[in-house]
MDTraj code that builds the backbone (N, CA, C; nanometers):
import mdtraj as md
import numpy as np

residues = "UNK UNK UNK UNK UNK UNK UNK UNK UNK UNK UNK UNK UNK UNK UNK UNK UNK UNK UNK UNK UNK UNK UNK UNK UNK UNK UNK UNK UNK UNK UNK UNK UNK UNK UNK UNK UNK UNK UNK UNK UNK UNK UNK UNK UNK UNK UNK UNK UNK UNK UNK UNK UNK UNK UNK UNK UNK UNK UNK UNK UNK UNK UNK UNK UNK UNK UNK UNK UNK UNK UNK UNK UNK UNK UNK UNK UNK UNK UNK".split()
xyz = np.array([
    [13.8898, 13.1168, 16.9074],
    [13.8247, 12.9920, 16.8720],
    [13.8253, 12.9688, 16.7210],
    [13.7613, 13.0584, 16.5979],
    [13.7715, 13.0555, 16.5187],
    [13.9024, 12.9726, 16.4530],
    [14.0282, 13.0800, 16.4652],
    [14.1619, 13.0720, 16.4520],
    [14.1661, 12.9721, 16.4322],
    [14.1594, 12.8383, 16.5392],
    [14.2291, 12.7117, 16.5549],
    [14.1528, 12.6105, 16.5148],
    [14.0112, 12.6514, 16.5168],
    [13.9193, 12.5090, 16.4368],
    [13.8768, 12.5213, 16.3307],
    [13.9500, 12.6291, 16.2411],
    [13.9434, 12.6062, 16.0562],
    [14.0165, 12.5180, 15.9811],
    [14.1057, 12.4908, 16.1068],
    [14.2651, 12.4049, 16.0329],
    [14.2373, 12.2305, 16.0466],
    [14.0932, 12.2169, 16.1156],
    [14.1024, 12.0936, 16.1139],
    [14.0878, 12.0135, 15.9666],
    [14.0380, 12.0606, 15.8744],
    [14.0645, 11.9734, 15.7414],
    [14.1536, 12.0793, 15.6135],
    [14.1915, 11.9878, 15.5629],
    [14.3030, 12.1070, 15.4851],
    [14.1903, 12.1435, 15.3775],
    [14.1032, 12.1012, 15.3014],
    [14.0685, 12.1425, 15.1933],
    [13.9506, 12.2362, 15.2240],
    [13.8547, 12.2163, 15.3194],
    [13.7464, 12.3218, 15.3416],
    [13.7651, 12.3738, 15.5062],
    [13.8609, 12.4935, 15.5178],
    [13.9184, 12.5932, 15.6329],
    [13.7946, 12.6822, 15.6254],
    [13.6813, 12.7015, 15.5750],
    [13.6048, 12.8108, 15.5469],
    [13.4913, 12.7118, 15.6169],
    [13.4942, 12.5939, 15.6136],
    [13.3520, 12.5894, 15.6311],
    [13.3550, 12.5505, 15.7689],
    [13.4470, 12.5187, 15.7962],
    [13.4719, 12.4666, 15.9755],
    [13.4639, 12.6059, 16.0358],
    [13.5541, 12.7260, 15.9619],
    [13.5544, 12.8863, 16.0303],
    [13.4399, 12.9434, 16.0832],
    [13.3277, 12.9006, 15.9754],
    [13.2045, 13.0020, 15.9784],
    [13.1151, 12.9868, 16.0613],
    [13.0667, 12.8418, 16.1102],
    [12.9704, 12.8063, 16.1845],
    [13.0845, 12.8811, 16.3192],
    [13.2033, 12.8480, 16.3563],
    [13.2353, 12.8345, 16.4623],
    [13.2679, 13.0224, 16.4897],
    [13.2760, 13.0977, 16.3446],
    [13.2603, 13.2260, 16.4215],
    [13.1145, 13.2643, 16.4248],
    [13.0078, 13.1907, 16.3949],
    [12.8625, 13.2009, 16.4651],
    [12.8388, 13.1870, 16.5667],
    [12.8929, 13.0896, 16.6117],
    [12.8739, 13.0624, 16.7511],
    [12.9684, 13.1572, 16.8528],
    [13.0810, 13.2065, 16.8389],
    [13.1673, 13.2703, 16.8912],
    [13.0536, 13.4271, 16.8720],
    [12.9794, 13.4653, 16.7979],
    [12.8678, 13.5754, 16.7766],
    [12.8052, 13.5522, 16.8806],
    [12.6983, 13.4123, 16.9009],
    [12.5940, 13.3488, 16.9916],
    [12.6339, 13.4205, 17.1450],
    [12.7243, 13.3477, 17.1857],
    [12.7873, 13.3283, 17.2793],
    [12.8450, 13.4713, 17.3244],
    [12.9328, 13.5377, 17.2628],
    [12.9309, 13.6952, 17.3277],
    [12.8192, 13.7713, 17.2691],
    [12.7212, 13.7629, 17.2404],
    [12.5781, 13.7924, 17.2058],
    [12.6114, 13.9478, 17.1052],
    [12.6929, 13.8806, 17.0281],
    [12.7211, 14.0505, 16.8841],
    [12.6173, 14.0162, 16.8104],
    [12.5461, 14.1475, 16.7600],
    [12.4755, 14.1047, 16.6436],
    [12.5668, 14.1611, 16.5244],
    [12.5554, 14.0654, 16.4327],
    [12.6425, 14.0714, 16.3047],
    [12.5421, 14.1551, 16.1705],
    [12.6296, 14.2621, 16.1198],
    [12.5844, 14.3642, 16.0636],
    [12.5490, 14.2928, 15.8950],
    [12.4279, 14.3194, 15.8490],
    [12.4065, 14.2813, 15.7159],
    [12.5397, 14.2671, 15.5891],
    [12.6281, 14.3510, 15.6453],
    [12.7132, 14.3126, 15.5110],
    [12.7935, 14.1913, 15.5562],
    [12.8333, 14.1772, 15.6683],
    [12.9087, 14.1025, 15.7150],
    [12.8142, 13.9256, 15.6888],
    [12.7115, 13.9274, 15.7160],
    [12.6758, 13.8414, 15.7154],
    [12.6496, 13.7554, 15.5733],
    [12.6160, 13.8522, 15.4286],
    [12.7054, 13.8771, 15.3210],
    [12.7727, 13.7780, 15.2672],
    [12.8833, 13.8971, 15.3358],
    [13.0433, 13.8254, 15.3371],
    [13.0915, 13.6949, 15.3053],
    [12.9888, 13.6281, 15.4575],
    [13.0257, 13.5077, 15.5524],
    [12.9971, 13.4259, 15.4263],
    [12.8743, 13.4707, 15.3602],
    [12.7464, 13.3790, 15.2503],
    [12.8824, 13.3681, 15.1188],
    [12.9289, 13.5130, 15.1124],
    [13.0274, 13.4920, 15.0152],
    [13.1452, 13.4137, 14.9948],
    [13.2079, 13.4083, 15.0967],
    [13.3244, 13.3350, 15.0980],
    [13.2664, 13.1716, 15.1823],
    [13.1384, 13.1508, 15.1668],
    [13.1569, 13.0095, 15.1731],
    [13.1035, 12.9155, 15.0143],
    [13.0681, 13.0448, 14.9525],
    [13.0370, 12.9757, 14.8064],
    [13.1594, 12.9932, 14.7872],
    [13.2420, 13.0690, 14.7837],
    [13.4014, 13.0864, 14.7219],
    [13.4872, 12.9181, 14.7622],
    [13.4290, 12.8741, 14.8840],
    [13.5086, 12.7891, 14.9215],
    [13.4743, 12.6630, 14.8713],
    [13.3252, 12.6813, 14.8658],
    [13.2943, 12.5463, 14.7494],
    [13.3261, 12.5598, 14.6242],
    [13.3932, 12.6387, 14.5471],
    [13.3803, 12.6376, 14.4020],
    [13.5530, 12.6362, 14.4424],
    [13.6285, 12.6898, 14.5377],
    [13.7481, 12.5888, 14.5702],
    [13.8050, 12.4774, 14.5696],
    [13.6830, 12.3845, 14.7011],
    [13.6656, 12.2690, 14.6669],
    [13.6150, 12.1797, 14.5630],
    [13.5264, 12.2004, 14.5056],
    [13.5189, 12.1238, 14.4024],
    [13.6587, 12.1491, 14.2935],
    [13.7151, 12.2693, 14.2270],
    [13.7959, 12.2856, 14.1501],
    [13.9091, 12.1582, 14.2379],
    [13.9439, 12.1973, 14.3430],
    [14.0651, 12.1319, 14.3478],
    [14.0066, 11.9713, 14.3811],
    [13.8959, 11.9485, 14.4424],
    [13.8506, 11.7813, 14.3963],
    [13.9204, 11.7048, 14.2591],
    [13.8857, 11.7670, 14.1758],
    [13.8240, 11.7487, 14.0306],
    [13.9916, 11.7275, 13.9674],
    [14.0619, 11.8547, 14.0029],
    [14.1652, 11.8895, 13.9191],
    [14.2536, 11.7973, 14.0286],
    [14.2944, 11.7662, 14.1539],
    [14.3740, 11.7153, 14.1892],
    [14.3960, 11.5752, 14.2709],
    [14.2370, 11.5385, 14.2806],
    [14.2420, 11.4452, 14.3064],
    [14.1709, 11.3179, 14.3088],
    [14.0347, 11.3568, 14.1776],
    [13.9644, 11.2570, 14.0848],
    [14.0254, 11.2943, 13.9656],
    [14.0352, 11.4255, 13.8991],
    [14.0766, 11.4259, 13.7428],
    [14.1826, 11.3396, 13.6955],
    [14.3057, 11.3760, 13.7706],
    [14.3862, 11.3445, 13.6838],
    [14.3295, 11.1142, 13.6396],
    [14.2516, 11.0537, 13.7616],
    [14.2569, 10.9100, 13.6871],
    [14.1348, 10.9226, 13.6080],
    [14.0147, 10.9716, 13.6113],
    [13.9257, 11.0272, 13.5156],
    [13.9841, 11.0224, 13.3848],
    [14.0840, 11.1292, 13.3789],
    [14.1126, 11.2242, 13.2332],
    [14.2321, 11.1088, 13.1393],
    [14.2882, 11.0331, 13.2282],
    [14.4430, 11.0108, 13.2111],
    [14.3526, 10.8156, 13.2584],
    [14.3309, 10.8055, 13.3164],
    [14.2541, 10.6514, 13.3028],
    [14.3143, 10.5697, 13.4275],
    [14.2104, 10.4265, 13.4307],
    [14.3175, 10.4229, 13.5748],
    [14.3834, 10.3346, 13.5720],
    [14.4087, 10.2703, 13.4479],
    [14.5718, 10.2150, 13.4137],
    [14.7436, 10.2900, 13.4263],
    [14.6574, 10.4153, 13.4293],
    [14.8092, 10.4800, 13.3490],
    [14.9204, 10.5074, 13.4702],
    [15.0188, 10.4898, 13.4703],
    [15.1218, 10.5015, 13.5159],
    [15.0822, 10.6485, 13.6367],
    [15.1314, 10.6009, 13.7674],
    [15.1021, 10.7164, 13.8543],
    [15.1864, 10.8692, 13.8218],
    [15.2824, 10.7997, 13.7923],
    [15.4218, 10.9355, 13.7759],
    [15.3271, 11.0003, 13.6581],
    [15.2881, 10.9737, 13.5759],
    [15.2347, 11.0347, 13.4347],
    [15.0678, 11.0739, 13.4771],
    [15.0060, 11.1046, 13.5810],
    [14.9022, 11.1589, 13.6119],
    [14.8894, 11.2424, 13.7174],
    [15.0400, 11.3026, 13.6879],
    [15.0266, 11.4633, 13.7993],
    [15.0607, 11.5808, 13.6527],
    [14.9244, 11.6676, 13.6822],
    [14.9635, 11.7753, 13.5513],
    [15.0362, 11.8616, 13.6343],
    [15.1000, 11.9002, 13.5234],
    [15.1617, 12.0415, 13.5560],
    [15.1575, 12.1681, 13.4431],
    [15.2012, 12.2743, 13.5035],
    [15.1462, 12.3927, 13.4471],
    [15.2439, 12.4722, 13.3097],
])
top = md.Topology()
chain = top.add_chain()
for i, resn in enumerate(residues, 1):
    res = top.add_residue(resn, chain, resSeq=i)
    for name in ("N", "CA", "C"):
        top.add_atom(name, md.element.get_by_symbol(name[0]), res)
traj = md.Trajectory(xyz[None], top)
């Protein structure tokens, strides 16, 4: 279950994962061990400080930084 319903949005795969491996816990009745649960806490702040970075940097910054006159071709950065 997990597996296949993280992929429904491309930018946050973590946050669709987590509830749905909670419930996949619920449901075969595991109790989930303190680090693990952790973990779960960890990599869903990881996924917001993902999302926002790539918000920001790829798809408000560049008309933010670069304005929203400017030519589209000339408001993709590169590295």
């Amino acid at each position: 279950m997990p597996g296949s319903v993280h992929r429904i949005c491309g930018i946050c795969p973590v946050s669709h994962l987590v509830p749905r491996s909670k419930a996949g816990d619920r449901i075969l009745g595991v109790t989930v061990p303190p680090a693990a649960v952790k973990l779960r806490r960890l990599m869903n702040l990881a996924q917001m400080c993902k999302s926002h970075a790539l918000s920001f940097f790829h798809l408000s910054g560049p008309d933010l930084l670069l304005g929203w006159e400017s030519d589209p071709a000339t408001r993709i950065f590169s590295a």
